[in-house]
ZADO-536474 format. One record per residue: residue in three letters; z, x, y of N, C-alpha, C in turn. Coordinates in nm, 3 decimals, always signed. Each point is the difference from the previous one (the first is absolute). Example, Ala and Ser with C-alpha at 12.3 -4.5 7.8 and 13.67 -1.06 7.14 Angstrom:
BEGIN
<'Ala'; <+0.780; +1.319; -0.569>; <+0.000; -0.089; +0.119>; <+0.000; +0.090; +0.120>>
<'Ser'; <-0.072; -0.035; +0.105>; <+0.006; +0.082; +0.119>; <+0.073; -0.077; +0.109>>
***
This chain:
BEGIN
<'Unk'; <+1.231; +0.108; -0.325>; <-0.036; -0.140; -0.014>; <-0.139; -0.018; +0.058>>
<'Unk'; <-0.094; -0.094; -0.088>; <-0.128; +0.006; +0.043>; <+0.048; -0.156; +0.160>>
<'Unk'; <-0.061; +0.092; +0.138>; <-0.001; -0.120; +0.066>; <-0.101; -0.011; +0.110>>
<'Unk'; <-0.043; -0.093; +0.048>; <-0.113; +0.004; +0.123>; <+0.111; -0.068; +0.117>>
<'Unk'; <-0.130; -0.030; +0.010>; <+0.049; -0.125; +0.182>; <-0.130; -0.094; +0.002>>
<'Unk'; <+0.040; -0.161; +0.052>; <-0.155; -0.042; -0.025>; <+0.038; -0.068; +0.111>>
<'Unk'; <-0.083; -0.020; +0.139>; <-0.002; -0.098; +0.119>; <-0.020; -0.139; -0.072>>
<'Unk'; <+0.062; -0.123; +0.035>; <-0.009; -0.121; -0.021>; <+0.033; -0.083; +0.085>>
<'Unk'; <-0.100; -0.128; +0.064>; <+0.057; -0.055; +0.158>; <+0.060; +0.126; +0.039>>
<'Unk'; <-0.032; +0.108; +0.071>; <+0.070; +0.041; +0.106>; <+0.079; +0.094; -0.062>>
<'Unk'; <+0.100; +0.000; -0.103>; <+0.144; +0.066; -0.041>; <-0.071; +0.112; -0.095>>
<'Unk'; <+0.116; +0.096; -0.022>; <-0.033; +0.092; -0.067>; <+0.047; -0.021; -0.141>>
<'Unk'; <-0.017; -0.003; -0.130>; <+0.087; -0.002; -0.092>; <-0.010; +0.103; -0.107>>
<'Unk'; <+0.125; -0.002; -0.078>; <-0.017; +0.162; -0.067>; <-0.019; -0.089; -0.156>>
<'Unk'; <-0.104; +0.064; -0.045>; <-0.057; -0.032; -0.181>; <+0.088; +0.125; -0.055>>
<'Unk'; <-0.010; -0.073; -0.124>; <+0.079; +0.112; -0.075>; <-0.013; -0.014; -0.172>>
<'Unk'; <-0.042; +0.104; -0.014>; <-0.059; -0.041; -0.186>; <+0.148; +0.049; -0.092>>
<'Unk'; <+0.056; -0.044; -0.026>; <+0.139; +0.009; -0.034>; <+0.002; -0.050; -0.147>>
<'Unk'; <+0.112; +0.062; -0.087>; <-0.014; -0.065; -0.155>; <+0.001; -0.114; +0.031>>
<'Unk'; <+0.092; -0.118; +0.071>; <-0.048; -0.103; +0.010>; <-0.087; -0.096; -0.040>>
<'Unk'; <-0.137; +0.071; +0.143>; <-0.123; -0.036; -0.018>; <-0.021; +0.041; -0.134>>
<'Unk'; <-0.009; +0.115; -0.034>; <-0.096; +0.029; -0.143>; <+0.030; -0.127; -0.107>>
<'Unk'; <+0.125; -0.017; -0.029>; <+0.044; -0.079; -0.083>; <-0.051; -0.145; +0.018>>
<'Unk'; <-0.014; -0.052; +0.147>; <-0.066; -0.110; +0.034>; <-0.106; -0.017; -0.034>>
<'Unk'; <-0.089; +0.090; +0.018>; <-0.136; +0.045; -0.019>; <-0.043; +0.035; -0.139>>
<'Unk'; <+0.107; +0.021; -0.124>; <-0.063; +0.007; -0.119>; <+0.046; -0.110; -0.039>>
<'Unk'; <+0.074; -0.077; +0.027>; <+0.040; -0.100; -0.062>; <-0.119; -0.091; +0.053>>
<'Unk'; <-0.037; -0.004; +0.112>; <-0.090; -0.157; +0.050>; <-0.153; +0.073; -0.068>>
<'Unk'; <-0.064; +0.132; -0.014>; <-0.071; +0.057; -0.009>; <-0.073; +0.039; -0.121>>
<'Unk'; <+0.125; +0.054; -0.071>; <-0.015; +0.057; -0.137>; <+0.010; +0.158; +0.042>>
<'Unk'; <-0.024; +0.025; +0.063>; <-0.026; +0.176; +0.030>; <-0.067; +0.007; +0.127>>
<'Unk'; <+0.046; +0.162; +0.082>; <-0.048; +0.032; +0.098>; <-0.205; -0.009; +0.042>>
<'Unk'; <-0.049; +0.038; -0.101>; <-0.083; -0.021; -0.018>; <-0.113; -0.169; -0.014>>
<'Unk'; <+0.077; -0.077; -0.014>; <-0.016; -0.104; -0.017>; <+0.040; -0.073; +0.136>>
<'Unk'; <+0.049; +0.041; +0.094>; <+0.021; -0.046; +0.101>; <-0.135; +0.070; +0.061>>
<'Unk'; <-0.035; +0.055; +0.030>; <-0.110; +0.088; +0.012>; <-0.102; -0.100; -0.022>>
<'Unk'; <-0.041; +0.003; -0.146>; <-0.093; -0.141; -0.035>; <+0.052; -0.133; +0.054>>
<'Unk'; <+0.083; -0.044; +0.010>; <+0.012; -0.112; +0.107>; <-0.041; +0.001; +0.116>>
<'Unk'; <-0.021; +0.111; +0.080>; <-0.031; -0.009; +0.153>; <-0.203; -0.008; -0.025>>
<'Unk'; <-0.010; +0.061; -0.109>; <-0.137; +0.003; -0.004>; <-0.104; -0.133; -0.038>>
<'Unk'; <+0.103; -0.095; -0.019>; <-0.055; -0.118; -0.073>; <-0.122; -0.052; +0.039>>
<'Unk'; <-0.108; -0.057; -0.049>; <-0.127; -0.044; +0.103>; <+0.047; -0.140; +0.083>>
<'Unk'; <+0.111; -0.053; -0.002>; <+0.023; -0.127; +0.039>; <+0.089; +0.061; +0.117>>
<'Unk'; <+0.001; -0.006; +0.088>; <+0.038; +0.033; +0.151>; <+0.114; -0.060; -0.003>>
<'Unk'; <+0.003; -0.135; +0.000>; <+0.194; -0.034; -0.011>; <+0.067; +0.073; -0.072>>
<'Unk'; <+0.003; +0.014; -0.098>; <+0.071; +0.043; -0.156>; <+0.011; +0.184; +0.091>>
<'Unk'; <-0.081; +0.026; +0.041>; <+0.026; +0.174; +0.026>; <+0.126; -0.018; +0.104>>
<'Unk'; <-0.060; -0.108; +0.108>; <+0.097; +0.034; +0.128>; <+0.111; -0.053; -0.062>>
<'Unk'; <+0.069; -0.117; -0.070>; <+0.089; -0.029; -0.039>; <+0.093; +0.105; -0.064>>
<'Unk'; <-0.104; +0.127; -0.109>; <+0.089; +0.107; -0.032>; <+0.048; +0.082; +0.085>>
<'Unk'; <-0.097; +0.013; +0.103>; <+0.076; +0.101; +0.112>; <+0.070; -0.005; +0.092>>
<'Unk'; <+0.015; -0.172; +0.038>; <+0.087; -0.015; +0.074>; <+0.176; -0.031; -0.101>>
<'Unk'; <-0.031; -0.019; -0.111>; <+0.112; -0.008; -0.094>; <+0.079; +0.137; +0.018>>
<'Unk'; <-0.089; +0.122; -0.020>; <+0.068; +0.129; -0.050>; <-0.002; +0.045; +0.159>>
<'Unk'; <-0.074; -0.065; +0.107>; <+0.054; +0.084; +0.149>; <+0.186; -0.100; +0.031>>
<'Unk'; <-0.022; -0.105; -0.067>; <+0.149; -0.088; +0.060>; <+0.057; +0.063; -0.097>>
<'Unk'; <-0.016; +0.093; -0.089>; <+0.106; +0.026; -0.073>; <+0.068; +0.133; +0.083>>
<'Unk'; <-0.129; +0.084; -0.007>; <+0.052; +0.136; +0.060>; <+0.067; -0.049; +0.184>>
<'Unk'; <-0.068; -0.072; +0.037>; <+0.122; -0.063; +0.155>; <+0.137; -0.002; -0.032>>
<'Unk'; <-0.010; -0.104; -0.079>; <+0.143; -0.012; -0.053>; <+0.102; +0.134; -0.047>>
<'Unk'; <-0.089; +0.061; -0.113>; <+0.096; +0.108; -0.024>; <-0.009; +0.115; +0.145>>
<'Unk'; <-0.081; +0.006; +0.111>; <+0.066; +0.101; +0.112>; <+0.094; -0.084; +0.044>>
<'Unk'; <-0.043; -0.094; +0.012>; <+0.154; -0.094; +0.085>; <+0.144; +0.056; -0.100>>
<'Unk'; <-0.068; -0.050; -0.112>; <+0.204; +0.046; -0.082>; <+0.028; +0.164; +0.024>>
<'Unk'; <-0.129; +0.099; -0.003>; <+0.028; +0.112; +0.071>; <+0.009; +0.069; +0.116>>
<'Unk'; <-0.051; -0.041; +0.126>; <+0.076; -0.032; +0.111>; <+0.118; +0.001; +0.051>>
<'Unk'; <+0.057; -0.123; -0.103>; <+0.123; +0.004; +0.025>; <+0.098; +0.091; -0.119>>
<'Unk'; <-0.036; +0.033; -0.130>; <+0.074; +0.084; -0.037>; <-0.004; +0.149; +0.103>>
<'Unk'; <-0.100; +0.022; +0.082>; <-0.011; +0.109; +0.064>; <+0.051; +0.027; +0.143>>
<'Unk'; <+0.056; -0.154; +0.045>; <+0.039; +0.012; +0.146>; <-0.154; +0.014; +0.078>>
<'Unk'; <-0.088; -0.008; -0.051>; <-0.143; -0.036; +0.070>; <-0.020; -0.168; +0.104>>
<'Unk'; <-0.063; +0.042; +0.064>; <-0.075; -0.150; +0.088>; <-0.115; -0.030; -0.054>>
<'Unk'; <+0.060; -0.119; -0.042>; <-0.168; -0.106; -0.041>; <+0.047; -0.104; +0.053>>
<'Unk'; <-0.112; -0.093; +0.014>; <+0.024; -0.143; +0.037>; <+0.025; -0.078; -0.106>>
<'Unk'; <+0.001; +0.035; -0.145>; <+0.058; -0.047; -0.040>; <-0.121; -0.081; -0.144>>
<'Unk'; <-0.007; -0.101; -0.087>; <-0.095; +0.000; -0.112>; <-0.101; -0.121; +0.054>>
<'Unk'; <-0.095; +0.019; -0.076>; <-0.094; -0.166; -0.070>; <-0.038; +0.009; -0.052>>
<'Unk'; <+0.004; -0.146; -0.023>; <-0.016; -0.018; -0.153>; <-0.174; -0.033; -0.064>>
<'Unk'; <-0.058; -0.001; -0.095>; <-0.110; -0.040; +0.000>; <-0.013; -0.126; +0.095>>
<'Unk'; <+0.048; -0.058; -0.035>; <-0.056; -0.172; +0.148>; <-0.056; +0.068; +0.074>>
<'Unk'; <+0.120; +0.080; +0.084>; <-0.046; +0.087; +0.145>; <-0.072; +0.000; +0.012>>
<'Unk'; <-0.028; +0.098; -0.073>; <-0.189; +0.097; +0.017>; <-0.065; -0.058; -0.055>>
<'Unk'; <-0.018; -0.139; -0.092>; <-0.152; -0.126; +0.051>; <+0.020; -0.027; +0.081>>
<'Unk'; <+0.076; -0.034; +0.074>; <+0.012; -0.057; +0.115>; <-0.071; +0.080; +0.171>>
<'Unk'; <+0.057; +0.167; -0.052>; <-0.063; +0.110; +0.041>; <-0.100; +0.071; +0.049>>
<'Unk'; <-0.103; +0.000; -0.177>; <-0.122; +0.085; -0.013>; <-0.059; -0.145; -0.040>>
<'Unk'; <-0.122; +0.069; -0.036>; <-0.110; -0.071; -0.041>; <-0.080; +0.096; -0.070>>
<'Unk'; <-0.123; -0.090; -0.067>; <-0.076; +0.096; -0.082>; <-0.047; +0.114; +0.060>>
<'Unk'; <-0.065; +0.014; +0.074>; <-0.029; +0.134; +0.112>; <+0.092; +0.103; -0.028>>
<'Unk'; <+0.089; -0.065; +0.014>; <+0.142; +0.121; +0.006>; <-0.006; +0.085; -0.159>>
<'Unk'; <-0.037; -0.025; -0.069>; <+0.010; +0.050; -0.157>; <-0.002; +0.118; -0.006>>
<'Unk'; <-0.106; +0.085; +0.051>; <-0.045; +0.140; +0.032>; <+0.124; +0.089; +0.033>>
<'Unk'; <+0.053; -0.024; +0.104>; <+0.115; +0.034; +0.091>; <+0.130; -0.035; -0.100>>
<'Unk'; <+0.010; -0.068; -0.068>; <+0.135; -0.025; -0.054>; <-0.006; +0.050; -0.136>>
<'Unk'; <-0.143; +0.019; -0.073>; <-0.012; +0.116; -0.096>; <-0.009; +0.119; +0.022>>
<'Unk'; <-0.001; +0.015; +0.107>; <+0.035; +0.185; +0.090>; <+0.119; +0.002; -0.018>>
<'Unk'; <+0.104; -0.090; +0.088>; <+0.139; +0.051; -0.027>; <+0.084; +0.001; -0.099>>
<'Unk'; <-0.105; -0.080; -0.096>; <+0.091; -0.003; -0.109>; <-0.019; +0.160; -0.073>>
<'Unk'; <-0.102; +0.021; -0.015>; <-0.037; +0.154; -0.054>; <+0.078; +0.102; +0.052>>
<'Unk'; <-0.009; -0.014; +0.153>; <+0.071; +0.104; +0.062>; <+0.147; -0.014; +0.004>>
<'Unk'; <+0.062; -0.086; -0.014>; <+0.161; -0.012; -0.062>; <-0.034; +0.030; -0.130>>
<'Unk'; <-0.019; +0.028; -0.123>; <-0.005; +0.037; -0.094>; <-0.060; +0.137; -0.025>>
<'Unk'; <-0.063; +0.026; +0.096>; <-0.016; +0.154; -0.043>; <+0.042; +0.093; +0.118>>
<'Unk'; <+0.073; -0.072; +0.130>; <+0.041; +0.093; +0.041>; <+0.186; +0.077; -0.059>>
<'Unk'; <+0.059; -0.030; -0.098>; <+0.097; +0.025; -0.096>; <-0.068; +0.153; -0.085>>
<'Unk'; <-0.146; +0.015; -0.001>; <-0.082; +0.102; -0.097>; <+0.001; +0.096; +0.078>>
<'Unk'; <+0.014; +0.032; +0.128>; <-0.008; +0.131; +0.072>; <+0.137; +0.070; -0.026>>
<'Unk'; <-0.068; +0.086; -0.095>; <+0.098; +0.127; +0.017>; <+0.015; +0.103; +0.094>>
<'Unk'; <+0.139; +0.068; -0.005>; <-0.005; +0.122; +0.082>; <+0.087; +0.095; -0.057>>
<'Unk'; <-0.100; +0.115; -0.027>; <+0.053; +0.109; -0.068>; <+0.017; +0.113; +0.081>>
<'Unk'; <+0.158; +0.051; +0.000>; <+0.029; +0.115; +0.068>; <-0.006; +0.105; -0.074>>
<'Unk'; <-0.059; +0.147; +0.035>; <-0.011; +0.131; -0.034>; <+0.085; +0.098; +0.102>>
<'Unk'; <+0.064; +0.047; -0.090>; <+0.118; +0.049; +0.099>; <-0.020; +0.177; -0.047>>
<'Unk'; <-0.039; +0.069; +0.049>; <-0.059; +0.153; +0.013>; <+0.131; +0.115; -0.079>>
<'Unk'; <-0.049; +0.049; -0.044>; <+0.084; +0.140; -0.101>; <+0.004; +0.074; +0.126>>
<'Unk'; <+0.159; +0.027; +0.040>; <+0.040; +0.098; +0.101>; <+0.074; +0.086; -0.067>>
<'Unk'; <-0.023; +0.019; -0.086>; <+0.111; +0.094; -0.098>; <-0.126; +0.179; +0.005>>
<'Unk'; <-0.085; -0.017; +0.033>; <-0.105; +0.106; -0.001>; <-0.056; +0.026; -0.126>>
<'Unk'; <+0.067; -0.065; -0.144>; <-0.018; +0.034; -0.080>; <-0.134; -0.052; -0.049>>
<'Unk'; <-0.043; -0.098; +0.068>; <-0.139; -0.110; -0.045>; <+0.015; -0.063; -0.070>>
<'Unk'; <+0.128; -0.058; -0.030>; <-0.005; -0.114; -0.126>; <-0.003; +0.067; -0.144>>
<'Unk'; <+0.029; -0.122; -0.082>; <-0.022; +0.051; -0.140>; <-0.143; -0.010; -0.076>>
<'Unk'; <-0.085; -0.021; +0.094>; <-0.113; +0.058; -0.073>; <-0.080; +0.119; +0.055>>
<'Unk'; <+0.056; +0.062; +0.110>; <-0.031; +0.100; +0.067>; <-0.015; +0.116; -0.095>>
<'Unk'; <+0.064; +0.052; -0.127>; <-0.022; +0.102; -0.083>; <-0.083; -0.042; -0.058>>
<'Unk'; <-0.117; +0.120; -0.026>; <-0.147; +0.043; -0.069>; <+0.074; -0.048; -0.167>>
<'Unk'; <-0.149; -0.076; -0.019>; <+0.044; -0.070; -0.181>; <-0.020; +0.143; -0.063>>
<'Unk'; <+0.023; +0.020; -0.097>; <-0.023; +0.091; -0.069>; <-0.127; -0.013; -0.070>>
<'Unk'; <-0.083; +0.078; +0.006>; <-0.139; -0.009; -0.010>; <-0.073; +0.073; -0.124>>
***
């Protein structure tokens, strides 16, 4: 599951990019990409408004995962909240976490587990040449 942690007043809360969100996010959006172009808008309200839309979304969905997980959060907010929250300043910082809940789900980890058989694997025999 793609998830961060983002400090807010004080608390810790867990983001979480979940089908959920995606579905929230193409539906209000049109496509992932297009949320993207929303944050970029030249009109400064209209950007922060998208990012604080898709950060109250991903709050929300760690909160519902949290608790599907037996995790501690304090629990959701809602967009109000966070106007109430951030401010324009804040934009920078809340388009960080949004990225980094969404691409921290992209780190893979690939295990290589070693030929103890002595034989070297099956490509260890000379091709025929």
């Amino acid at each position: 599951m793609r998830t961060a942690k983002m400090s807010v007043d004080g608390r810790e809360y867990l983001l979480c990019f979940s089908g959920r969100v995606i579905r929230n996010v193409t539906e209000k959006f049109g496509s992932l990409p297009a949320m993207y172009e929303a944050f970029g808008q030249e009109e400064q309200e209209k950007s922060l408004d998208a990012a604080v839309w898709v950060l109250s979304q991903m709050i929300q969905a760690g909160d519902r995962y949290a608790k599907l997980n037996g995790l501690e959060n304090p629990g959701m907010l809602s967009f109000d909240d966070l106007y109430d929250l951030f401010d324009i300043n804040d934009f920078t910082g809340i388009y960080s976490k949004i990225k980094e809940t969404i691409r921290s789900g992209k780190q893979q980890t690939v295990t290589a587990v070693p030929d103890t058989s002595g034989g070297g694997g099956k490509n260890a025999a000379a091709t025929p040449g």
